[in-house]
N, C-alpha and C positions, 0 to 999 in steps of 0.2 A: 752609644745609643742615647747618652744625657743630648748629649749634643744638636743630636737631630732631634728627638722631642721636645730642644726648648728652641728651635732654629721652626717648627714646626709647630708651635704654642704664640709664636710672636707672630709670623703668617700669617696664620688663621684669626687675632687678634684685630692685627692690620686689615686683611682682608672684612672683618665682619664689620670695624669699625667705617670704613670706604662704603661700604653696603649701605649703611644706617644715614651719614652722610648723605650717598647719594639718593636713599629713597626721602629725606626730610629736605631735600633742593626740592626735589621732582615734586613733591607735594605742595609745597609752599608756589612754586611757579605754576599749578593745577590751578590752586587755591588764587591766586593774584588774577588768573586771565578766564576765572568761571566766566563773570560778567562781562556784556560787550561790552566795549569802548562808549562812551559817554552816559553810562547804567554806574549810579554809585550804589556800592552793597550800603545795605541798614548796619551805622554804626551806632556805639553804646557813649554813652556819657558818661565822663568821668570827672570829678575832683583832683584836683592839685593839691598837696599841702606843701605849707612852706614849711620847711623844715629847721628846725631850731640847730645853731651849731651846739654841738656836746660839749664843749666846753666854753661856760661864763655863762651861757643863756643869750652868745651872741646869734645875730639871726646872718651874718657872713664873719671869715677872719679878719683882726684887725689887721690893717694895710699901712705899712710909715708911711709918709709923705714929707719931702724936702720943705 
């Protein structure tokens, strides 16, 4: 009986995880084609930061060079 309730616990695991997957496609592809074709949705503005490397305070790794 172990057997079929953990054969029956991964199933149902798999199964819900496929669900969840498939309704977060279907949403996103709702989501993408609301708007007609040459209609751009209202985007947000954002900032970039450069990001400091964590180690030395360098802002990229140092690279040798021949």
């Amino acid at each position: 009986m172990n057997a079929l309730a953990n054969a029956f616990t991964r199933d149902l695991t798999c199964g819900v995880a496929a669900t969840l997957i498939t309704v977060v496609l279907g949403m996103s592809f709702i989501a993408s084609t609301a708007e007609p074709p040459g209609v751009h949705a209202r985007t947000t503005h954002t900032v970039g930061l450069n990001a400091q490397h964590p180690l030395f305070g360098q802002s990229e790794p140092a690279v040798l060079v021949d």
